[in-house]
mmCIF file of the N, C-alpha and C atoms, coordinates in Angstrom:
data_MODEL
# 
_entry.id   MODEL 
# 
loop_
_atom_site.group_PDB 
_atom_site.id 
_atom_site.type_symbol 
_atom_site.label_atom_id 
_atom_site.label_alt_id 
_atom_site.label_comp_id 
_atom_site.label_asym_id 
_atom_site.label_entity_id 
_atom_site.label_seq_id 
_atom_site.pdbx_PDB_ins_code 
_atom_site.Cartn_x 
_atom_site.Cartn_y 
_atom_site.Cartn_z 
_atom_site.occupancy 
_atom_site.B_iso_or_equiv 
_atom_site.pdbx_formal_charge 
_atom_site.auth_seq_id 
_atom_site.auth_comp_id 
_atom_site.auth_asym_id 
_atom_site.auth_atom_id 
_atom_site.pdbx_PDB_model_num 
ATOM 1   N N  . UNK A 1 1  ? -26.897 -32.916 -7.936  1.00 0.00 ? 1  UNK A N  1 
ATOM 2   C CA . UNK A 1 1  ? -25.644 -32.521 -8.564  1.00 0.00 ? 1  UNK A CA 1 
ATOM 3   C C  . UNK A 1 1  ? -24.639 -33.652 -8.401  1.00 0.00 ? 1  UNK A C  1 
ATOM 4   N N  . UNK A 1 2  ? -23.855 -33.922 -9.124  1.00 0.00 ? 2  UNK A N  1 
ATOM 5   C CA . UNK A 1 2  ? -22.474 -34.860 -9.382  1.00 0.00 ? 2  UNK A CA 1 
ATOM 6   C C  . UNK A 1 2  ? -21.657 -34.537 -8.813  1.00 0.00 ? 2  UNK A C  1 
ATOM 7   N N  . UNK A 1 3  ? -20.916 -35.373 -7.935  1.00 0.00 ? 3  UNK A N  1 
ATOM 8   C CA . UNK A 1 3  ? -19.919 -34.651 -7.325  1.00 0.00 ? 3  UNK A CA 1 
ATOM 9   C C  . UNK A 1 3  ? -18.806 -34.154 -7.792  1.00 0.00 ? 3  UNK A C  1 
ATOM 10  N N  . UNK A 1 4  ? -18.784 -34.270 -8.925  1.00 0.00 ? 4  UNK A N  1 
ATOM 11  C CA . UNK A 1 4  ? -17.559 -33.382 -9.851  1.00 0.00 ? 4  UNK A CA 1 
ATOM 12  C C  . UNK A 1 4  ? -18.269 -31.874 -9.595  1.00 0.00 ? 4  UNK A C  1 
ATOM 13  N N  . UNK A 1 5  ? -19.202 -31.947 -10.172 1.00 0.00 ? 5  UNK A N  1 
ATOM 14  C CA . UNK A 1 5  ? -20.206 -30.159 -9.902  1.00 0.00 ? 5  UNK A CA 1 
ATOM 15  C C  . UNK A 1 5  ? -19.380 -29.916 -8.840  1.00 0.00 ? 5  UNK A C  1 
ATOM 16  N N  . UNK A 1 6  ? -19.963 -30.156 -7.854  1.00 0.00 ? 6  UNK A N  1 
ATOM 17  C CA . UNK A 1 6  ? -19.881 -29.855 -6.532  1.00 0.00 ? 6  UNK A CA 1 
ATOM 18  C C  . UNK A 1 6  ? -18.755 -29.671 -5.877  1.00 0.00 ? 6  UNK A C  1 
ATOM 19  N N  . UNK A 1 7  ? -17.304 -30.542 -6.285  1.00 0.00 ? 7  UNK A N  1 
ATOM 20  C CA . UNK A 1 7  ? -16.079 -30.129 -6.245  1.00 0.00 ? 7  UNK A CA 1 
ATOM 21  C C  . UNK A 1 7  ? -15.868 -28.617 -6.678  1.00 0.00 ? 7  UNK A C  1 
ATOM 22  N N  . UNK A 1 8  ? -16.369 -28.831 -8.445  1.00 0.00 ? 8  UNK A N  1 
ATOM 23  C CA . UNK A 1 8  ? -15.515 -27.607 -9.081  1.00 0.00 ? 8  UNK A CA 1 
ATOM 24  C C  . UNK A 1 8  ? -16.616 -26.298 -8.393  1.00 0.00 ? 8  UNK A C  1 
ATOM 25  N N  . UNK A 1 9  ? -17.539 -26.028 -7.830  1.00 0.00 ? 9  UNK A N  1 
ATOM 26  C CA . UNK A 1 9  ? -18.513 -25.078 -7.592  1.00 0.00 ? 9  UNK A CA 1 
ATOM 27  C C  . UNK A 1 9  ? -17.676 -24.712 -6.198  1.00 0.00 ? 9  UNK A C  1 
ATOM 28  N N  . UNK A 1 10 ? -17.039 -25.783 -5.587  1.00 0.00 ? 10 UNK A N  1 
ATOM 29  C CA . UNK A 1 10 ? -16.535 -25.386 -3.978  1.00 0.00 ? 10 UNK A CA 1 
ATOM 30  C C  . UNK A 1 10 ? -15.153 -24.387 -4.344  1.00 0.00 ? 10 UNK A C  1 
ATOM 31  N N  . UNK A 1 11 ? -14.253 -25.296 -4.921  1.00 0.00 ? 11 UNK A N  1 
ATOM 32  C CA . UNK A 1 11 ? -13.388 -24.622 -5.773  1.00 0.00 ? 11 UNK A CA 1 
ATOM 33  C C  . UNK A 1 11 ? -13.528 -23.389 -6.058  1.00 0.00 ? 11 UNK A C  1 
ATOM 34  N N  . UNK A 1 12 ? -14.128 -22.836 -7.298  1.00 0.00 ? 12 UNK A N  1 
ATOM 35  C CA . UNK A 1 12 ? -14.644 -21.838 -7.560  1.00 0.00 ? 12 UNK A CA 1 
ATOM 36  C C  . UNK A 1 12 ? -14.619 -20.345 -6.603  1.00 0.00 ? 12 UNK A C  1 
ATOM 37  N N  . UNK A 1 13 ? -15.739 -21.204 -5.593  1.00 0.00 ? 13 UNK A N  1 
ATOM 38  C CA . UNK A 1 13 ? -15.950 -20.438 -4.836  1.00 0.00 ? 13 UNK A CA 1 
ATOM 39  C C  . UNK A 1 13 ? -14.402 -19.853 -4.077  1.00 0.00 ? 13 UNK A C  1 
ATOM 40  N N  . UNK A 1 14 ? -14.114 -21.103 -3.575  1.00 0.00 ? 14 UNK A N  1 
ATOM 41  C CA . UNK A 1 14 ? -13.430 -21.007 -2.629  1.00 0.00 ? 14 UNK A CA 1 
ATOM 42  C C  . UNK A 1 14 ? -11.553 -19.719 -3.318  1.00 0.00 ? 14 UNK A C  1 
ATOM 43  N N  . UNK A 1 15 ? -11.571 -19.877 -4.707  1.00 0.00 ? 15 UNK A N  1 
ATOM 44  C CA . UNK A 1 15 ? -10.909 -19.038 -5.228  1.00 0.00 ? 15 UNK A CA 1 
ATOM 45  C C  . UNK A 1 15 ? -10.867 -17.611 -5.469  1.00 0.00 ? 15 UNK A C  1 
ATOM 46  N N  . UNK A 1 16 ? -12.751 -17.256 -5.569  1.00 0.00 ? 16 UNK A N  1 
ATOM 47  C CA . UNK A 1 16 ? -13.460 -16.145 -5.412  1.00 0.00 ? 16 UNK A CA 1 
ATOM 48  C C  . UNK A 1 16 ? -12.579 -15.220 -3.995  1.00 0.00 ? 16 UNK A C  1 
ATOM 49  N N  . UNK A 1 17 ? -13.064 -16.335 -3.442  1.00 0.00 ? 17 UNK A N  1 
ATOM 50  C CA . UNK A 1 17 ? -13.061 -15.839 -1.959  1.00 0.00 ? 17 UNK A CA 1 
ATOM 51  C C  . UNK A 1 17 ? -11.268 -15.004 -1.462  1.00 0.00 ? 17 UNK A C  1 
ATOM 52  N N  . UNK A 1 18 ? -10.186 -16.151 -1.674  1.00 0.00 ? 18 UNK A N  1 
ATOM 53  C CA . UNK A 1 18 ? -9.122  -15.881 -1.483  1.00 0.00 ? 18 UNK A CA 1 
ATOM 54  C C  . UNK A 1 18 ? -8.681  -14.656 -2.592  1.00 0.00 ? 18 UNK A C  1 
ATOM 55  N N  . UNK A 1 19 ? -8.675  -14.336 -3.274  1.00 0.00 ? 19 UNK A N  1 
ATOM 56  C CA . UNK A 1 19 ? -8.521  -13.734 -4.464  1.00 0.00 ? 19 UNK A CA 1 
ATOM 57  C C  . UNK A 1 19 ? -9.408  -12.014 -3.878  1.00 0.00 ? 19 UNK A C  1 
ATOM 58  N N  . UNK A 1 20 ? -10.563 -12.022 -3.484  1.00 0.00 ? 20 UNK A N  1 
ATOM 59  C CA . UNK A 1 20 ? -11.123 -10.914 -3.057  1.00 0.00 ? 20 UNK A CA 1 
ATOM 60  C C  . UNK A 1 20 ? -10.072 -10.546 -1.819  1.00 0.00 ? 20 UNK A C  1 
ATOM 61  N N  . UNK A 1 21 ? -9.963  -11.470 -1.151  1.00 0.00 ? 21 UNK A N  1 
ATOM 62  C CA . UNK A 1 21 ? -9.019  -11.481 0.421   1.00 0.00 ? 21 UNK A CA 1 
ATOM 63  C C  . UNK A 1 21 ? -8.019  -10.749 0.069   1.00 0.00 ? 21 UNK A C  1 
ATOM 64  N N  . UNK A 1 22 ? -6.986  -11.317 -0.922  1.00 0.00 ? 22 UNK A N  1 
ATOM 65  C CA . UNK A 1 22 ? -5.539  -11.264 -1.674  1.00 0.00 ? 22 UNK A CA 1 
ATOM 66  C C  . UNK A 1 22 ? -5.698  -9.133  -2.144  1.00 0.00 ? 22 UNK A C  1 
ATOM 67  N N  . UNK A 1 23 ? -6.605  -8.988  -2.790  1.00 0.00 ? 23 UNK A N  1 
ATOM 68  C CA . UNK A 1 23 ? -6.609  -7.857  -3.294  1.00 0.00 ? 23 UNK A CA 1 
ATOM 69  C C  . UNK A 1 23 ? -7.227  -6.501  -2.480  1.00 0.00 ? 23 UNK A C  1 
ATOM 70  N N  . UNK A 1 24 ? -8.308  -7.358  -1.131  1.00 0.00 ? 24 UNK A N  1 
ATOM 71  C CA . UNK A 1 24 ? -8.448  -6.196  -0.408  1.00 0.00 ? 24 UNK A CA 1 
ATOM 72  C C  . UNK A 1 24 ? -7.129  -6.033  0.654   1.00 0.00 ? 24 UNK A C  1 
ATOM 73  N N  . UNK A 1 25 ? -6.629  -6.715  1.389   1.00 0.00 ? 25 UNK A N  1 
ATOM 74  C CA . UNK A 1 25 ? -5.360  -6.967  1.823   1.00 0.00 ? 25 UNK A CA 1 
ATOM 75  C C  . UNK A 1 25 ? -4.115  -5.835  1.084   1.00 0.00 ? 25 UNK A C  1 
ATOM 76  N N  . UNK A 1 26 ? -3.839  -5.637  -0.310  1.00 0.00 ? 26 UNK A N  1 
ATOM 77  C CA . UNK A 1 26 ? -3.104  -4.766  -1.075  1.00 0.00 ? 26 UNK A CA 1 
ATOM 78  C C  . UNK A 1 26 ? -3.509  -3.367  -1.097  1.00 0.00 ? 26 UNK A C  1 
ATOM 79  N N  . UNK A 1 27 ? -4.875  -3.452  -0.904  1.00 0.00 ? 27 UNK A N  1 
ATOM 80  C CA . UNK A 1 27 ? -5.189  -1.643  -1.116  1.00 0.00 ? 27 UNK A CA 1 
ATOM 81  C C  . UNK A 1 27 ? -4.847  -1.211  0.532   1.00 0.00 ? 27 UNK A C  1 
ATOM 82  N N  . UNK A 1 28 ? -4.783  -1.637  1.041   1.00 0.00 ? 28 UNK A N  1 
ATOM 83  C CA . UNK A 1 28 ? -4.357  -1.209  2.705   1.00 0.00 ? 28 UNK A CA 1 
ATOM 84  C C  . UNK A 1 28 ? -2.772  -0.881  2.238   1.00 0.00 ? 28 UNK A C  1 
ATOM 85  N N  . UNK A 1 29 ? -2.267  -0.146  2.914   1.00 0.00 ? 29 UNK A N  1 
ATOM 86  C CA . UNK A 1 29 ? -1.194  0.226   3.305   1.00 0.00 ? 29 UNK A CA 1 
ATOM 87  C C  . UNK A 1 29 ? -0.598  -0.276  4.532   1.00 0.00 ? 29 UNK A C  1 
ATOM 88  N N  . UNK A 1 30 ? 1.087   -0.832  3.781   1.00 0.00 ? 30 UNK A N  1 
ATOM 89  C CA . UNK A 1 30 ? 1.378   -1.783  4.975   1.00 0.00 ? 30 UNK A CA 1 
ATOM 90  C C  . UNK A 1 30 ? 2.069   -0.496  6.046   1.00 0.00 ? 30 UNK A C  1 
ATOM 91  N N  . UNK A 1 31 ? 3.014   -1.155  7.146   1.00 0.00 ? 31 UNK A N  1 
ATOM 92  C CA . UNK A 1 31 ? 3.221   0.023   7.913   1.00 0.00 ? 31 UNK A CA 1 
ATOM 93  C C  . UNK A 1 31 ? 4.898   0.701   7.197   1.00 0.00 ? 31 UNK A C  1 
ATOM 94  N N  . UNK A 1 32 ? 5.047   -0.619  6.490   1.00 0.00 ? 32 UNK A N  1 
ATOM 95  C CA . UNK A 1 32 ? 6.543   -0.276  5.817   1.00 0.00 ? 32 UNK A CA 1 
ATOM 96  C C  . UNK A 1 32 ? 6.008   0.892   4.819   1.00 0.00 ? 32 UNK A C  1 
ATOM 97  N N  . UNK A 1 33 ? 4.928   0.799   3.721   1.00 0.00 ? 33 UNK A N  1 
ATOM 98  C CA . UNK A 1 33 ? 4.400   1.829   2.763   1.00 0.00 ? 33 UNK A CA 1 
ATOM 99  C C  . UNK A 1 33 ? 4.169   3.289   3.644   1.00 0.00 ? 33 UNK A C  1 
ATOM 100 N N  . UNK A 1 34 ? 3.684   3.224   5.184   1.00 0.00 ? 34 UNK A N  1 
ATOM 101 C CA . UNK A 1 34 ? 3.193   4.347   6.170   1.00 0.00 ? 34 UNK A CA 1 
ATOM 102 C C  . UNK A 1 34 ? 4.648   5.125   5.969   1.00 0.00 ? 34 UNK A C  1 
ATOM 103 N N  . UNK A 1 35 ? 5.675   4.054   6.920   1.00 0.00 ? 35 UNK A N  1 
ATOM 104 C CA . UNK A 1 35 ? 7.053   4.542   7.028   1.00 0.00 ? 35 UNK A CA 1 
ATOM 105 C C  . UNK A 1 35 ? 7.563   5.314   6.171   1.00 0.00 ? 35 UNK A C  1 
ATOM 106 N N  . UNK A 1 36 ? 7.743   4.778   4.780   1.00 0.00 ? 36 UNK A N  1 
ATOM 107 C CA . UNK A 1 36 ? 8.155   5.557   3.784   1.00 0.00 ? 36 UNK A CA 1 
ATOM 108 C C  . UNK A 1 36 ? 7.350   7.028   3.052   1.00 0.00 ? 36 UNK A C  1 
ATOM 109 N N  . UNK A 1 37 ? 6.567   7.214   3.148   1.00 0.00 ? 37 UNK A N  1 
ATOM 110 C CA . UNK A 1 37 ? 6.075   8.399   3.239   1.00 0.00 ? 37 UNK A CA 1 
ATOM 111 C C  . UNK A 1 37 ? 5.886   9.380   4.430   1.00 0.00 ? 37 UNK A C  1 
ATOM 112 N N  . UNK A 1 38 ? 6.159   9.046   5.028   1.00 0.00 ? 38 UNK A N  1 
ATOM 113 C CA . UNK A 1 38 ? 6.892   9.533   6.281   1.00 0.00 ? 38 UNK A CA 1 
ATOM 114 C C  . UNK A 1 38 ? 7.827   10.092  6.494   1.00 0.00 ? 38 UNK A C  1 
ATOM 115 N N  . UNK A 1 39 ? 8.931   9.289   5.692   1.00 0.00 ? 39 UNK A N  1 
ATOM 116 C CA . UNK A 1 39 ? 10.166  9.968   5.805   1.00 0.00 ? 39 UNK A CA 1 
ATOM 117 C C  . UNK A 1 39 ? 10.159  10.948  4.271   1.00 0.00 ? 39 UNK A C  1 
ATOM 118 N N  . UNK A 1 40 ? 9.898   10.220  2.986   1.00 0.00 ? 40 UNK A N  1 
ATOM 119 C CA . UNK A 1 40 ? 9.722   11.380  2.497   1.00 0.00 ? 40 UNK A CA 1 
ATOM 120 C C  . UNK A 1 40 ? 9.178   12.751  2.653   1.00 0.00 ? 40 UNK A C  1 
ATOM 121 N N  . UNK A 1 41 ? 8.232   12.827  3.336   1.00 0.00 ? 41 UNK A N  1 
ATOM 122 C CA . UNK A 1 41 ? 7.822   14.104  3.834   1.00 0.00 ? 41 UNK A CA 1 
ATOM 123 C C  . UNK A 1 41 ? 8.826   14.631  4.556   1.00 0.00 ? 41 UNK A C  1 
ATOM 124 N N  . UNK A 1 42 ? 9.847   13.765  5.409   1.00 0.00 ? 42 UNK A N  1 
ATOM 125 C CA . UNK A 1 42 ? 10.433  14.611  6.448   1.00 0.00 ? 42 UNK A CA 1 
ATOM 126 C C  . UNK A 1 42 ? 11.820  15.108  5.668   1.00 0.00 ? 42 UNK A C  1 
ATOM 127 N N  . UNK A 1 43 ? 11.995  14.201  4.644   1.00 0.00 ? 43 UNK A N  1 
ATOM 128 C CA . UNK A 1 43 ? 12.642  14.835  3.961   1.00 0.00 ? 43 UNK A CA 1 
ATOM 129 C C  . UNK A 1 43 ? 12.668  16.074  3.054   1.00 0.00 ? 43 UNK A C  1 
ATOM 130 N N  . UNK A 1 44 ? 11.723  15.837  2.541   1.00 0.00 ? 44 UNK A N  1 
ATOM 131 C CA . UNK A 1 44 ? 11.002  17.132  1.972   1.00 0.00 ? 44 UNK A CA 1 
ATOM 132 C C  . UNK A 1 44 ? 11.101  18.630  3.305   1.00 0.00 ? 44 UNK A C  1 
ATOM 133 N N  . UNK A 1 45 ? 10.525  18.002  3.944   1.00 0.00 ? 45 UNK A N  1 
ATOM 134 C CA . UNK A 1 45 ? 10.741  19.294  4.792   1.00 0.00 ? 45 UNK A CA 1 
ATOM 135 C C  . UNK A 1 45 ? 12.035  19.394  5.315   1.00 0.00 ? 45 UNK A C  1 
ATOM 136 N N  . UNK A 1 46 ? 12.972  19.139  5.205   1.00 0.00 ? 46 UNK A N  1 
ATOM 137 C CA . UNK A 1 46 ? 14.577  19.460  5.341   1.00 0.00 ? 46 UNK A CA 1 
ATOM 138 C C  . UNK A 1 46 ? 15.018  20.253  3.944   1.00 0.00 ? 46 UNK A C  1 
ATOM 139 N N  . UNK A 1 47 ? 14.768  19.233  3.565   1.00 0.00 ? 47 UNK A N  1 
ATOM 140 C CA . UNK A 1 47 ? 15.131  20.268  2.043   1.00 0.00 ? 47 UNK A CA 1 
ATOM 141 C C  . UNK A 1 47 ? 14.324  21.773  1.839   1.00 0.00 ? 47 UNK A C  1 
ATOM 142 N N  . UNK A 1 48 ? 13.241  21.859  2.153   1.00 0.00 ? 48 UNK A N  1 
ATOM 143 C CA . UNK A 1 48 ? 12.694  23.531  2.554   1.00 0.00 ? 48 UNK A CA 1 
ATOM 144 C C  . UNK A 1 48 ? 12.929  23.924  3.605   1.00 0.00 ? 48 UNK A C  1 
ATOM 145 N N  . UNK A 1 49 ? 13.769  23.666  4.636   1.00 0.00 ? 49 UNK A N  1 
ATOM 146 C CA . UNK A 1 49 ? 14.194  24.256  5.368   1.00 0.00 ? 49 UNK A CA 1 
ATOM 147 C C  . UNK A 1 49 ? 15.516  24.629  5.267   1.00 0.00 ? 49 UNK A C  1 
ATOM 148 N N  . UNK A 1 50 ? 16.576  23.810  4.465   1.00 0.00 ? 50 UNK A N  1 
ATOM 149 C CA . UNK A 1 50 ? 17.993  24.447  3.794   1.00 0.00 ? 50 UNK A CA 1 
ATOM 150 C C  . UNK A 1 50 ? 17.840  25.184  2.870   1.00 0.00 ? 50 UNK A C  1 
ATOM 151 N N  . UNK A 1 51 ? 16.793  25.176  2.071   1.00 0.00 ? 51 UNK A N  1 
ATOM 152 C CA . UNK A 1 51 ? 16.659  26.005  0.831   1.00 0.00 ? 51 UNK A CA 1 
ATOM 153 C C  . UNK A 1 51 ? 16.119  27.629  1.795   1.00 0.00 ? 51 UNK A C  1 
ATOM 154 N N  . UNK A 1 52 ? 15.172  27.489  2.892   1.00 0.00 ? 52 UNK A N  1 
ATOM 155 C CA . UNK A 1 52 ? 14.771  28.920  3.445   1.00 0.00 ? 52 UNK A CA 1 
ATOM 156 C C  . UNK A 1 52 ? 15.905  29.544  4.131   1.00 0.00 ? 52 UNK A C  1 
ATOM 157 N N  . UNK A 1 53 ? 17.050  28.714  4.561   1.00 0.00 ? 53 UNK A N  1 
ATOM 158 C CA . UNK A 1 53 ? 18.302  28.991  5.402   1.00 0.00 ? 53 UNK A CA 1 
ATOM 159 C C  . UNK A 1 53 ? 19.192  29.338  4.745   1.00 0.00 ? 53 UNK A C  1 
ATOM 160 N N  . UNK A 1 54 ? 19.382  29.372  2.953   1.00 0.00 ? 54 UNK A N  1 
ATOM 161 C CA . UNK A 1 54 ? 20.321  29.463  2.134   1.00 0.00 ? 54 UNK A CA 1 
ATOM 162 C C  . UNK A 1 54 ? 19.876  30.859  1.790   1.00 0.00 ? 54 UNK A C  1 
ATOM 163 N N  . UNK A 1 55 ? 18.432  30.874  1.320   1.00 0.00 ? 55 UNK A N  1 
ATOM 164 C CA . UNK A 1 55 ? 17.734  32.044  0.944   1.00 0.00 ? 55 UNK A CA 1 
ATOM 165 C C  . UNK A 1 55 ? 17.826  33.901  1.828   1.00 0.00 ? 55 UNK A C  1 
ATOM 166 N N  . UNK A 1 56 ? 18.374  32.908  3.583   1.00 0.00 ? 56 UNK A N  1 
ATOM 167 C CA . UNK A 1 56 ? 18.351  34.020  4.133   1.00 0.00 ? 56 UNK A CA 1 
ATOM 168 C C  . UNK A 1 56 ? 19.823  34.853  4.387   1.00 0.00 ? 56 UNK A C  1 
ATOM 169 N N  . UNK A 1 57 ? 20.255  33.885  3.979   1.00 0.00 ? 57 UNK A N  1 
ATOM 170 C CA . UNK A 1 57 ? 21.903  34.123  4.196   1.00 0.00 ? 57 UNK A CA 1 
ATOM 171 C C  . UNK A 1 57 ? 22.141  35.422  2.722   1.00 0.00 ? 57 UNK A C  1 
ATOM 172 N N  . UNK A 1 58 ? 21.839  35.190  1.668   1.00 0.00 ? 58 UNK A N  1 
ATOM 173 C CA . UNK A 1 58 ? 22.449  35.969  0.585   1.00 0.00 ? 58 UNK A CA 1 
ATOM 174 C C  . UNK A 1 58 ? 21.671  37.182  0.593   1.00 0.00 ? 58 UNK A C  1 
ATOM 175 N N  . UNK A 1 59 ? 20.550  37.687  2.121   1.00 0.00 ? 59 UNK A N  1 
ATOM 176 C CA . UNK A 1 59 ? 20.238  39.245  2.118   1.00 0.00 ? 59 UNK A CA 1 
ATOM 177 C C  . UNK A 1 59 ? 20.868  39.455  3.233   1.00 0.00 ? 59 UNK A C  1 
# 
């Protein structure tokens, strides 16, 4: 092989590689993405808990 081949084949590769890295890296959840659903939930559950506290007041 020519070493042009052999450049662009390392290359190649070597783009494969980072690029698989780059995109399995994104499907993880960072801890900031954890955090925030986190608090939405806890928000959520405040808000059903003023709505069950409002509900009990008008019987």
């Amino acid at each position: 092989m020519s070493d042009q081949v052999l450049a662009t084949l390392i290359t190649t590769i070597g783009s494969i590689i980072v690029a698989w890295i780059t995109a399995h890296q994104r499907s993880q959840p960072t801890e900031a993405d954890r955090l925030r659903e986190q608090n939405r939930k806890l928000k959520e559950e405040i808000k059903e808990r003023k709505r069950h506290e409002s509900t009990k007041r008008h019987y």
